[in-house]
Every structure is written in structure tokens, then in C-alpha cells.
N, C-alpha and C positions, 0 to 999 in steps of 0.2 A: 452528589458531585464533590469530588475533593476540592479542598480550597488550602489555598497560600498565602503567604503574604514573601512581598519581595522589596528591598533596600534598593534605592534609584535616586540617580544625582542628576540634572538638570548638565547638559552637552552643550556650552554657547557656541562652540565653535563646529562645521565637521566638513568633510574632504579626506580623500583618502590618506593624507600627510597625517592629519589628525588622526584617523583611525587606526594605524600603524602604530603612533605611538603611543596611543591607548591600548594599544594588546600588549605592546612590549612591556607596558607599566602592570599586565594580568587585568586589564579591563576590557567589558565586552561594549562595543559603541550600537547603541540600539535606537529604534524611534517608536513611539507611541502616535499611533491614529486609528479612528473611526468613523463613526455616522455622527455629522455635528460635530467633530470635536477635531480643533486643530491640530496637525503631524506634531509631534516637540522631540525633538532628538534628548537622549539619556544615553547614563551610562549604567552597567549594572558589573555587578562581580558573576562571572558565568561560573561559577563552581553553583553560586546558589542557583541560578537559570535553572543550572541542568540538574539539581538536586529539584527544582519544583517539577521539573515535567519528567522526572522518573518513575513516578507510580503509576499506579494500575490505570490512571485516568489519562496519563498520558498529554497529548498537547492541548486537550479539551480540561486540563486543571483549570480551577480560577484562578487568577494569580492578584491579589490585592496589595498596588502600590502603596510604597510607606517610602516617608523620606524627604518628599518634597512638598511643597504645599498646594500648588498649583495641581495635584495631581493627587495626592494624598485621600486613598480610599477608593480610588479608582480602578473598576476591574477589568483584568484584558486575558487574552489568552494567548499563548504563540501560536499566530497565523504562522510566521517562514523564519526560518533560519541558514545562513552559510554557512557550511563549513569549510575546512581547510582537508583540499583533495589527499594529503599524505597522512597529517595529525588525526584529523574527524574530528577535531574541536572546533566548535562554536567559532564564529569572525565577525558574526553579525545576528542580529534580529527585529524581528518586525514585531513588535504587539499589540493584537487589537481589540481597542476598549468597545464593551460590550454594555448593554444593557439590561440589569434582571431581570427585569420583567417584560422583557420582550422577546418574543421569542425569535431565534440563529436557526441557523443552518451549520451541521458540525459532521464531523465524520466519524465514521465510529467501529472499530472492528467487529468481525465477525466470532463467535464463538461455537465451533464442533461439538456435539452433544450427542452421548452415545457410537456404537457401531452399526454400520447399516446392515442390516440383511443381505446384502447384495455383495458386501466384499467379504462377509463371512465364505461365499460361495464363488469368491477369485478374483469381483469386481472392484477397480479403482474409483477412488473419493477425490472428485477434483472439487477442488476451491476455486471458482470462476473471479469471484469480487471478494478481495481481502477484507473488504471493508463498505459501509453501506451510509449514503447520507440522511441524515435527521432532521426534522425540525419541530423545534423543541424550547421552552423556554433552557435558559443556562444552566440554572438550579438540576435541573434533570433528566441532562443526559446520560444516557446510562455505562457503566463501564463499556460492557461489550453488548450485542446482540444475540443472543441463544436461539441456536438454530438446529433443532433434535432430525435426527437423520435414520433412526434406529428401521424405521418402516421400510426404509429407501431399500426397491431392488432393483438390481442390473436394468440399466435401459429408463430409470426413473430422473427427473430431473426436477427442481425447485426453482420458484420464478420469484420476484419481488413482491409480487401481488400475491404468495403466499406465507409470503415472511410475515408470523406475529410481532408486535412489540406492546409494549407495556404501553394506558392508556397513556393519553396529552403529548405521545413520541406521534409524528409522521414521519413517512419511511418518502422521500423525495425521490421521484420518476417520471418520464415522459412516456416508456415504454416499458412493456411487462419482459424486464430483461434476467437472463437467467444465472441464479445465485450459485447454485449447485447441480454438477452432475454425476450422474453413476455408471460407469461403461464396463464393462469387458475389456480384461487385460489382452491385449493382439499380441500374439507372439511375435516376435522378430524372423521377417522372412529376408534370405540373403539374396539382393538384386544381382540380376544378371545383364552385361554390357548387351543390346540388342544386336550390336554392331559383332561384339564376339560372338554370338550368339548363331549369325551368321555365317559368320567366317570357318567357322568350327562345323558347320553343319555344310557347308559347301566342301570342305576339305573332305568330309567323310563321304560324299557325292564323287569327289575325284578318287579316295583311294578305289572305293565300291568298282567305279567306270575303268579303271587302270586293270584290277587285280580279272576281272571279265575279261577285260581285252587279250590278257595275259594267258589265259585259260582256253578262251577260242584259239589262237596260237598253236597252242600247248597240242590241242584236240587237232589242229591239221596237220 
């Protein structure tokens, strides 16, 4: 599991007034809490935030505070963050301090492996659950989950209780619910108004009854 460490100032104050003028000054206003361990509001530089949770490990980095004393050596992860609906930049975040040797619950993407059989011969490869939860001590969660598909044909589907993982991971469920499926691409068929459908078929009933009528006529 990737590890960081991350620079954090001590927040005496916060309210949205405060928080405002903390972005305008390029500060992100954040809080620290967990199990046991009291909220304490921070402030961090969100360039580094977002520099720690860019890699491969994503929001399950460790992130190891520095900076303050009170908190100095303490690892968290980012549970949530705001952003801002127009920028996408950071407004806020939550981190929550963990502990090594205990083992979390984390999320953890999925990863495609191979081609299946099934879509070589036309079939669509749906990804049901982007992402699968773990638990797991911190140390070793894994980047992603490898999930080989090469066998899979048309009409085959994968369930959680068939997902491997690598020993001391648990894959968290209450239900054997389904990871992956393989279908048959359905052509596109163009609907027809029932209503037109009728209409159009009753007019061709009147022309049919008229051009008859016409005809007897015609014959006397």
C-alpha cells in the first residue's frame, strides 16, 4: 500500500466565514477523526492533498500527518472530500485516522483481465460493480482486484462468491450479488406508436370497404 506523508496546521477557528477565507488565502480547511480519537479541525495545502491521492492507490493511500504534534505520525486516509460544482477543486475534506494493525473496510476497484470468449463472438462485457469492498488490515489493501474473464461466454455471469483475492483480503457481502455480466448484443428494433399502428390499419379497412363499394356500383 502506498504511503505519504502530508504538512498540517492545527484550525482554531471554523465556520463557513473562516472557511472562505481559507481558500481564498489557497488553503484547504479539513478535520481529522476516527475510532477513539477526537474530530480536530486542520488545515492542509490541497495541491499536496491531491498530489497524495493521485496514484495508483488512490483514496486508500496512507497518508502520514507531519506538522503538528498533537497528531504527528498519525495515519488517515480520505474518507470524503467537496468539491466545487464548476472548478472540481477540493473545498473541503474529511480524514480518517486509522489503525495499522487493525484491520478496515475499504473499497477497491475492479480490474478487467483478458478478453472473454463471448465477446470475441459479438457479446457485451458489462461491469455491474465498479469497485468491490475489503477487509483488510491497511498495510494491504491491494491496488485493484484482478478479475480474469477470458473463459466467460455469452449468457455467463460472475458473482462475488466467485471473486478470488489474495490471502488475509475478505471480499464484504451479505448477498452473492453479481460482479460481471456477458450478453448478447440486441439489435436496435424501431417502436411502433400502437395507437398509429391502429389508425393506419383501420384507414386501410376503409380504403379496402370504399374501393368494394365502388366496384359493386361500377358492376350494376
Amino acid at each position: 500500500m502506498a504511503q505519504v506523508e502530508l504538512n498540517v496546521d492545527i484550525r482554531e477557528k471554523s465556520g463557513k466565514g473562516v472557511a472562505r477565507k481559507l481558500r481564498a488565502a489557497g488553503k484547504l480547511p479539513a478535520v481529522v477523526y476516527g475510532k477513539g480519537f477526537e474530530p480536530t479541525t486542520i488545515v492542509v495545502d490541497p495541491k499536496e492533498l491531491e498530489i497524495a491521492v493521485s496514484g495508483e492507490a488512490g483514496l486508500n493511500t496512507l497518508i502520514t500527518l507531519k506538522g503538528v504534534a498533537a497528531l504527528d505520525g498519525k495515519v488517515v486516509i480520505l474518507k470524503d472530500a467537496s468539491v466545487h460544482p464548476i472548478r472540481r477543486n477540493m473545498i473541503s475534506a474529511d480524514l480518517y485516522a486509522i489503525n495499522l494493525k487493525e484491520k478496515s473496510t475499504f473499497l477497491v476497484p475492479i480490474n478487467i483481465v483478458g478478453t472473454a470468449v463471448g465477446q470475441t463472438e459479438g457479446g457485451s462485457l458489462q461491469l455491474v460493480r465498479n469497485e468491490l469492498e475489503v477487509l483488510c488490515l491497511p498495510t494491504e489493501v491491494p491496488q485493484a482486484i484482478d478479475i480474469d474473464v477470458t473463459a466467460l461466454e455469452i449468457g455467463d455471469t460472475i458473482h462475488i462468491e466467485e471473486v478470488v483475492v489474495p490471502g488475509g483480503i475478505e471480499l464484504v457481502h451479505d448477498v452473492n450479488f453479481t460482479v460481471i455480466t456477458l450478453s448478447i448484443i440486441k439489435e436496435e428494433v424501431e417502436e411502433v406508436d400502437e395507437d398509429e399502428l391502429e389508425a393506419a390499419e383501420g384507414a386501410e379497412e376503409t380504403e379496402d370497404g370504399s374501393d368494394a363499394e365502388g366496384d359493386e356500383a361500377a358492376a350494376e
